[in-house]
N, C-alpha and C positions, 0 to 999 in steps of 0.2 A: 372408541371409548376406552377410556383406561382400567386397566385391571385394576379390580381391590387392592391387591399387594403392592401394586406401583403409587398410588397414592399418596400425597403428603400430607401430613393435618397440619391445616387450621385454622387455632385454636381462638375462638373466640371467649375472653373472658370481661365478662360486665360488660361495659362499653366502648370495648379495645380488641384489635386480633395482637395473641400473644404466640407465644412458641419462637419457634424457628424462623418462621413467615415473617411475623412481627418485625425481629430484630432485623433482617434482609432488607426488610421494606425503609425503617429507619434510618440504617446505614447509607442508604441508596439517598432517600431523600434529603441527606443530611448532603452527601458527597454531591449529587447535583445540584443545592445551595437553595432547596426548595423549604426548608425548615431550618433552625439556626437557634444560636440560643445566645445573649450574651457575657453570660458567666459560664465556664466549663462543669462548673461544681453546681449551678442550678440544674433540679432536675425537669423543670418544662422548658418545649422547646416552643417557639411562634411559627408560625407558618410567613417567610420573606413574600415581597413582591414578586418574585420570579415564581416563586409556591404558588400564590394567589395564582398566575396565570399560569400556568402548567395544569394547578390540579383542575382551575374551570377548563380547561381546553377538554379533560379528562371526563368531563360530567358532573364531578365532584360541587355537589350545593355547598360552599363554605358557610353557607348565612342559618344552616344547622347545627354546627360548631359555638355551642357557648362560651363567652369571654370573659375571662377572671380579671 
């Protein structure tokens, strides 16, 4: 088990992990082509076909994610 001090938070805010986490996890999913967006300058991204089947491989229920 990990020490207290070694520890990294996080941060869970409303309905999102923010922090440092957050932004990692982002990144990653953006660079593995698993989320995408198609304007730079919008700020939501969609979840691609290769997302859809990445994140189910993951466990992840997408059919919990509500759609605007």
């Amino acid at each position: 088990m990990n020490k207290p001090s070694a520890r990294k938070p996080a941060k869970p805010c409303y309905e999102h992990i923010g922090g440092k986490l957050g932004q990692l996890l982002l990144e990653q999913f953006v660079e593995k082509g698993w989320i995408a967006k198609d304007n730079p300058a919008e700020r939501q991204y969609y979840i691609t076909d290769k997302g859809t089947e990445e994140f189910t491989k993951l466990g992840i229920d997408l059919s919990k994610i509500k759609g605007e």
